[in-house]
C-alpha positions as CSV (number, residue, x, y, z in Angstrom):
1,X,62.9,-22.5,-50.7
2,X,59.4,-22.2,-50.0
3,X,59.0,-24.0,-47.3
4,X,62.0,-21.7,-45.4
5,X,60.1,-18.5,-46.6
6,X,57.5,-19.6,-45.7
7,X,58.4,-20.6,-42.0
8,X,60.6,-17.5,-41.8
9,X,56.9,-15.8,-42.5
10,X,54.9,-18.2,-39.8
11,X,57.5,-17.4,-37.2
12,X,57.3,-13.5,-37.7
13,X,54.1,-13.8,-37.4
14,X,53.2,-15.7,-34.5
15,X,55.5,-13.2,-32.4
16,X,53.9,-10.3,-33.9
17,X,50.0,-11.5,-33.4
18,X,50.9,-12.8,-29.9
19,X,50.2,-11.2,-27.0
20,X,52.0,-12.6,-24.2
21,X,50.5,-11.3,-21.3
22,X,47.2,-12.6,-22.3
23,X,47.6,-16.7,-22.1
24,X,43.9,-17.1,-23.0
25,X,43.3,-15.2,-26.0
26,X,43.2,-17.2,-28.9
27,X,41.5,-15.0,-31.2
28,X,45.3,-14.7,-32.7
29,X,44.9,-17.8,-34.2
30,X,42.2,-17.2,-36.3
31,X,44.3,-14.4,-37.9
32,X,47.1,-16.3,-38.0
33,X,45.7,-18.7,-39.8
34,X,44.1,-16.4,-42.8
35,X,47.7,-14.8,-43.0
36,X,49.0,-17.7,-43.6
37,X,46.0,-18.9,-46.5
38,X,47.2,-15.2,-47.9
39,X,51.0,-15.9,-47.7
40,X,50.1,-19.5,-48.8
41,X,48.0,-18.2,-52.2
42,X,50.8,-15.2,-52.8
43,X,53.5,-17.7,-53.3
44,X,52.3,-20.3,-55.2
45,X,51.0,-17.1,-57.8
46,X,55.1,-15.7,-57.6
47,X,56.1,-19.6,-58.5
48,X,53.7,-19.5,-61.2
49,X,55.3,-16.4,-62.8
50,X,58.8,-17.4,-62.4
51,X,58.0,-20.9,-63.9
52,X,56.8,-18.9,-67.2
């Protein structure tokens, strides 16, 4: 289950933080890449609290 929550997330994301017109900034990336460290940390805390 966590991996399809957390691809459901990634894809949101990456069309959200895109902008499409702009092929060479990749300063979305970056960002993309500390949401998913966040998303990453905020779900293994949840499975710790379930598995108590």
């Amino acid at each position: 289950m966590r991996v399809l929550v957390t691809l459901l997330l990634v894809g949101s994301l990456i069309f959200e933080g895109h902008d499409h017109d702009d092929e060479h900034d990749y300063g979305y990336v970056e960002e993309l890449y500390e949401k998913l460290e966040y998303i990453s940390h905020r779900i293994d805390e949840l499975e710790e609290r379930l598995e108590e």
